[in-house]
C-alpha positions as CSV (number, residue, x, y, z in Angstrom):
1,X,60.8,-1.7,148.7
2,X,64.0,0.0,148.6
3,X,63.8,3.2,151.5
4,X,66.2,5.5,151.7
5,X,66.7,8.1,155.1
6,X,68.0,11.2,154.4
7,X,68.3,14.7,156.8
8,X,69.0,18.2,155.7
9,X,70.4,20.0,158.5
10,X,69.5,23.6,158.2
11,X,70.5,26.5,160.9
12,X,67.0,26.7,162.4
13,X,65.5,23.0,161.3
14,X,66.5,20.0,160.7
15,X,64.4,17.8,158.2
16,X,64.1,14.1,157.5
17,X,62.6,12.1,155.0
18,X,62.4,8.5,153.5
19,X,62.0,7.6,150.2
20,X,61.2,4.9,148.0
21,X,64.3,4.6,145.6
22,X,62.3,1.8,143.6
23,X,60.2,3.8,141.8
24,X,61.1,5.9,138.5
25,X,58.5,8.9,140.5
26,X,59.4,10.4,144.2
27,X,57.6,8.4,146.3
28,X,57.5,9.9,149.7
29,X,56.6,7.5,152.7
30,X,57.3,10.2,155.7
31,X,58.9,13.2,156.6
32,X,59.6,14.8,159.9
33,X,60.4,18.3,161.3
34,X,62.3,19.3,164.2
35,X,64.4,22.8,165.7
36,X,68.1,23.0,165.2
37,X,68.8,24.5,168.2
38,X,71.7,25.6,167.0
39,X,72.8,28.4,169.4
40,X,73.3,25.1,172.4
41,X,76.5,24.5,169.9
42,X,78.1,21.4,167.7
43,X,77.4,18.6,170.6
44,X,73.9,19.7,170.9
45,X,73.4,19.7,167.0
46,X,75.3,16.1,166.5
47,X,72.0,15.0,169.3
48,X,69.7,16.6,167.6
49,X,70.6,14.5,164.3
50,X,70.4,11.5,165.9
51,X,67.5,11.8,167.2
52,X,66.4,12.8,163.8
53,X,67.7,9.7,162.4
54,X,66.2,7.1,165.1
55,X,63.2,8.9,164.3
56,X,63.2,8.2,160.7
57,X,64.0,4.8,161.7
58,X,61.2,4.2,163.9
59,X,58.7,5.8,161.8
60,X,59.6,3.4,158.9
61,X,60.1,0.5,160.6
62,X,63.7,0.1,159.2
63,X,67.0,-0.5,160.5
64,X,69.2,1.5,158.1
65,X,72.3,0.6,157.4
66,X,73.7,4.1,155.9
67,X,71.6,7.4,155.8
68,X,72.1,10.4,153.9
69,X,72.8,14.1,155.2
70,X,73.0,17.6,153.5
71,X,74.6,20.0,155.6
72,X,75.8,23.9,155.2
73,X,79.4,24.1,154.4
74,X,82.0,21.9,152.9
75,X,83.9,19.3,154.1
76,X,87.3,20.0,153.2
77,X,89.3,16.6,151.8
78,X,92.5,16.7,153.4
79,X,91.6,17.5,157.2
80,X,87.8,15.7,156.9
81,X,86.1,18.5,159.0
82,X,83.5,21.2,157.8
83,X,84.5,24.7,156.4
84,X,82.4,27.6,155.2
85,X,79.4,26.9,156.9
86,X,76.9,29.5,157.9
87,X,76.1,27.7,161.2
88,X,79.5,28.7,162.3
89,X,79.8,26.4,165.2
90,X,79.8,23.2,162.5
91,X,83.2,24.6,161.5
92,X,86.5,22.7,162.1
93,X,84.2,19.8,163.1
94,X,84.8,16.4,162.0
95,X,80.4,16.3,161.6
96,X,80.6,13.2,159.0
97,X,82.4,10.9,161.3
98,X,81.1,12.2,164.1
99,X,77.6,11.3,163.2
100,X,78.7,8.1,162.1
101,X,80.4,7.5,165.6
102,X,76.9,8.5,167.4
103,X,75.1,6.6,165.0
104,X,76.9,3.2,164.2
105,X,76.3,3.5,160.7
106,X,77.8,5.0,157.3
107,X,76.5,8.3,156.5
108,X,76.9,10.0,153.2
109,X,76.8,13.6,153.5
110,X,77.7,16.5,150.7
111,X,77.0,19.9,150.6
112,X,72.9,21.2,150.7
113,X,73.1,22.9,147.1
114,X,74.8,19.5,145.8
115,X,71.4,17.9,147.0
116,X,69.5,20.6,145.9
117,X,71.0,20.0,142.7
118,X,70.8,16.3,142.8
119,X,67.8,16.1,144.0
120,X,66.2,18.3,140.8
121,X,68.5,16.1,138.6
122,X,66.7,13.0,139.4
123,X,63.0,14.0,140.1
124,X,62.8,18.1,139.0
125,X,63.8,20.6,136.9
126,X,67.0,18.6,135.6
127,X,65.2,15.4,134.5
128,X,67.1,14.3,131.6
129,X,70.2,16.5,131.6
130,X,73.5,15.0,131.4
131,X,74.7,18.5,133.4
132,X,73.1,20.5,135.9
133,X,74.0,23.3,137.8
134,X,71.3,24.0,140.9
135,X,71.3,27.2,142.3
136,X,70.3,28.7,145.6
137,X,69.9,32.2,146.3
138,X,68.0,32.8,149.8
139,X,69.7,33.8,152.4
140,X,72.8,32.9,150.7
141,X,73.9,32.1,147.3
142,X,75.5,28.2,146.7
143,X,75.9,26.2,143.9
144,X,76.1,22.4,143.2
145,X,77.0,20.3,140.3
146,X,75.5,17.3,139.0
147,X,77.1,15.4,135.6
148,X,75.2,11.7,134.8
149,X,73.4,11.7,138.0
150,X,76.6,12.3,140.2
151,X,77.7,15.0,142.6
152,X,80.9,16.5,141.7
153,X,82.5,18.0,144.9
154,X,85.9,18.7,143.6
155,X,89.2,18.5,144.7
156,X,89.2,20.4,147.7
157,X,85.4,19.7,148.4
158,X,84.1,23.2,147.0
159,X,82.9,22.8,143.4
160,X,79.8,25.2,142.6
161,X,80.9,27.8,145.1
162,X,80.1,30.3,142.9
163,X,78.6,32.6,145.4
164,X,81.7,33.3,146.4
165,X,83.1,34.7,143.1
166,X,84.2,38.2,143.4
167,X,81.4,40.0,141.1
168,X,82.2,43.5,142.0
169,X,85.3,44.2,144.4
170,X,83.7,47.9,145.3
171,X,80.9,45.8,147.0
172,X,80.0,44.6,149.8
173,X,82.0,43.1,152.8
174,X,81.3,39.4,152.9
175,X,81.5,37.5,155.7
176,X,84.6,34.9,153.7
177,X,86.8,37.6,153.7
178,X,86.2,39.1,150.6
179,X,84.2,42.2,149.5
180,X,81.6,41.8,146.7
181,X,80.5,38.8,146.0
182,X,78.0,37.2,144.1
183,X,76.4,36.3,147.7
184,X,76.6,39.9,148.7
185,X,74.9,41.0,145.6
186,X,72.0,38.8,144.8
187,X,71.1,37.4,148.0
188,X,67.6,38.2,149.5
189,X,68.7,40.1,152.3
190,X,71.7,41.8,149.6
191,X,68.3,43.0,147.6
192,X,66.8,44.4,150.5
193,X,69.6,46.0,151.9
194,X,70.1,47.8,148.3
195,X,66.2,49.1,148.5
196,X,66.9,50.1,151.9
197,X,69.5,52.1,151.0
198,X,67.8,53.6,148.1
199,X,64.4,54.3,150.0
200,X,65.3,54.2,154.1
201,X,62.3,51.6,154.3
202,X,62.8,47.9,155.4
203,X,60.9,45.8,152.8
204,X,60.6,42.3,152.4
205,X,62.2,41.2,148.9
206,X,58.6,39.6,147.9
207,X,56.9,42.6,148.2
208,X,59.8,44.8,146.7
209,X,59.4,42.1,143.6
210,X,55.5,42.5,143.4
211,X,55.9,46.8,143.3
212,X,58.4,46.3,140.4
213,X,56.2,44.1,138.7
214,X,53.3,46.9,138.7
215,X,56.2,49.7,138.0
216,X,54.7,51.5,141.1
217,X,58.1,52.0,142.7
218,X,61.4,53.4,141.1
219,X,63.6,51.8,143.5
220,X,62.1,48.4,143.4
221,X,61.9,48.7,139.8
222,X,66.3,49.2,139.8
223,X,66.3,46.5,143.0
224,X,65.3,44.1,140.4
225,X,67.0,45.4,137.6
226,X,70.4,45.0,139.1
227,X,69.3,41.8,140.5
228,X,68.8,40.9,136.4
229,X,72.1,42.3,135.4
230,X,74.0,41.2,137.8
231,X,73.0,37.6,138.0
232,X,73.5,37.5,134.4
233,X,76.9,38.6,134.4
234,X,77.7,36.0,137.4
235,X,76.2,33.4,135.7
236,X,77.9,33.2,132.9
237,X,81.4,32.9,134.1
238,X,79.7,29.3,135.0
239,X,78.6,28.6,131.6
240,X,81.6,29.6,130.8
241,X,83.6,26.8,132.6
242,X,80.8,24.6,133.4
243,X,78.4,24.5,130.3
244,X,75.3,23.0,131.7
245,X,72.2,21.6,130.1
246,X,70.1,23.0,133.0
247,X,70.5,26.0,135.1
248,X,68.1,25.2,138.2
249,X,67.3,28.1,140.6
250,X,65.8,27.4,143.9
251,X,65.7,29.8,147.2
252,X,63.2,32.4,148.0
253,X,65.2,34.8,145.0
254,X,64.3,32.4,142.5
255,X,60.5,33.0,142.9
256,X,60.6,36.0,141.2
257,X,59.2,35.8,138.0
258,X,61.7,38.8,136.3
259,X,64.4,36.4,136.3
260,X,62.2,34.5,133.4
261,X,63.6,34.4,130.6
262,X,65.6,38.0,131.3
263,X,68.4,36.1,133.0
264,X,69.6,34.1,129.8
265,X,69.1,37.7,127.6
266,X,72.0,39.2,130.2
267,X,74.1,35.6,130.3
268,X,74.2,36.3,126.3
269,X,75.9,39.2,126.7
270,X,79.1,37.5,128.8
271,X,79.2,34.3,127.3
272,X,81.8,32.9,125.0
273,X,79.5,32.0,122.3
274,X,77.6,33.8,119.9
275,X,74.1,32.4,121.7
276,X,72.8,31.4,125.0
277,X,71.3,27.8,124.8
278,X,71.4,26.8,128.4
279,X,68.4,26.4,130.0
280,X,67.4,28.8,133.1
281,X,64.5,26.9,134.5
282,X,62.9,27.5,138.2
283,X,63.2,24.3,140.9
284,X,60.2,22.0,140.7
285,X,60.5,20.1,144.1
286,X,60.7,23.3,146.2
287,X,62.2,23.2,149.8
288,X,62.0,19.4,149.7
289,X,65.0,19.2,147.5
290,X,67.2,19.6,149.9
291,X,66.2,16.8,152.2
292,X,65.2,14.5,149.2
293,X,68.9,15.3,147.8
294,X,70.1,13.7,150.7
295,X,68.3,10.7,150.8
296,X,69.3,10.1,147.3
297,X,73.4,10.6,148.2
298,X,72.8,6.9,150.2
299,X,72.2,5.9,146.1
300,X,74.9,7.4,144.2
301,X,77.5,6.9,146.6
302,X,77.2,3.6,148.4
303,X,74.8,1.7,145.3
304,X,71.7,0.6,146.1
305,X,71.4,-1.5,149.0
306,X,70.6,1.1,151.7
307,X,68.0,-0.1,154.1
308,X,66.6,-3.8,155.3
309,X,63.3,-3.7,157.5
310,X,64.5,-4.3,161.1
311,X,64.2,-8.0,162.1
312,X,61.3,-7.9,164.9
């Protein structure tokens, strides 16, 4: 049996899992949970992975010789540490060979939408497509890009970044520097501030979704409107460039049912093409894509010898 260890490191958890890469279904032989702790800073985090990882090791029984890890962020190619991560204290960090220093061992690590996107590739949504684009829109809005079953990360480590397109520059300030984004238009907490403003009421995004739904509340009803429009619009300056088979949307936006099939009628409208044929489909591996993802970068970028039971 071929296992394969990956972690997703998230700002409030940290999640492992291991795999069995033999099988042509996701065959899950654990999975483990434990708190970031991300406000005790970078050192605290790189311990925190590690013990995730001697975990994962012990539970299996394995003595790994790489393990996989999705992180938030990029790792930028020139100067080999971490830029544009949420957890902001992961920034300017050297994580990869840091983790590899603590941990004596190769670790493959790419961005958590590419192993979203991976992840849905091989066992999800994006079964069968030569290219897939995997979105997340949650508390953020990220990208990742798949083509044959491989991650592209681009030359300067931020292909799919595509929440950080400039979709209306009278919007919002983002926290990059710029002002409207696509992550400061159709992110969750981008929704509810817009119904906020429109009502004065703080209201969770599900709940403004389910009012719109029963057209029992005007403002909820244009919260998801523009949330159709706009992500239209934004997504097909991807198709545009990118031309996937699959469009895979993940994150707590993605569960509203609106986006079905209204997302492709507003894409028509922007693409260059005189019909929208690609897909817009929802995730089908949930929040385990992430950390499944990861496991799975141990396969596609170090072949498939990834971990030998440990010699007792």
């Amino acid at each position: 049996m071929n296992i394969l260890l990956g972690i997703d490191l998230g700002g409030t958890k940290i999640e492992g899992i291991a795999i069995n890469a033999g099988c042509m279904n996701l065959q899950e032989i654990c999975r483990l949970r434990i708190q970031t702790e991300s406000e005790l800073g970078y050192q605290h985090i790189l311990q925190r992975l590690k013990e995730m990882a001697h975990m994962l090791a012990q539970k299996t029984g394995t003595k790994p010789s790489i393990i996989g890890l999705g992180h938030p962020g990029s790792e930028d190619p020139q100067t080999k540490t971490l830029k544009n991560s949420n957890t902001l204290c992961l920034n300017g960090q050297s994580l990869l060979q840091d983790l590899e220093s603590a941990l004596g061992i190769q670790v493959a690590a790419a961005n958590d939408a590419n192993c979203f996107a991976l992840a849905e590739s091989r066992f999800g949504a994006g079964r069968g497509a030569q290219i897939v684009f995997g979105v997340i829109m949650g508390t953020g809005v990220g990208g990742g890009i798949v083509v044959d079953g491989k991650v592209i990360s681009g030359a300067q480590g931020i292909a799919g970044e595509w929440g950080h397109n400039v979709l209306d520059e009278r919007g919002p300030r983002c926290y990059c520097g710029k002002s409207g984004c696509v992550e400061t238009i159709l992110s969750g907490p981008a929704l509810e501030r817009f119904y906020a403003a429109r009502t004065g009421a703080q209201v969770p995004l599900k709940v403004i979704a389910e009012h719109a739904a029963k057209h029992t509340d005007d403002a909820a009803v244009e919260t998801i409107e523009r949330l159709c429009c706009y992500f239209g619009r934004a997504i097909a300056a991807v198709v545009n460039i990118l031309d996937p088979d699959r469009i895979i949307l993940g994150g707590g936006v993605s569960n509203i049912d609106a986006l079905y099939p209204r997302a492709g009628v507003e894409a028509e409208k922007y693409v260059f093409n005189n019909r929208f044929q690609n897909n817009i489909v929802r995730h089908e591996l949930g929040d385990s894509a992430g950390v499944i993802g990861a496991a799975l970068l141990c396969e596609a970028q170090h072949g498939a010898a990834i971990s030998a039971p440990s010699k007792r």
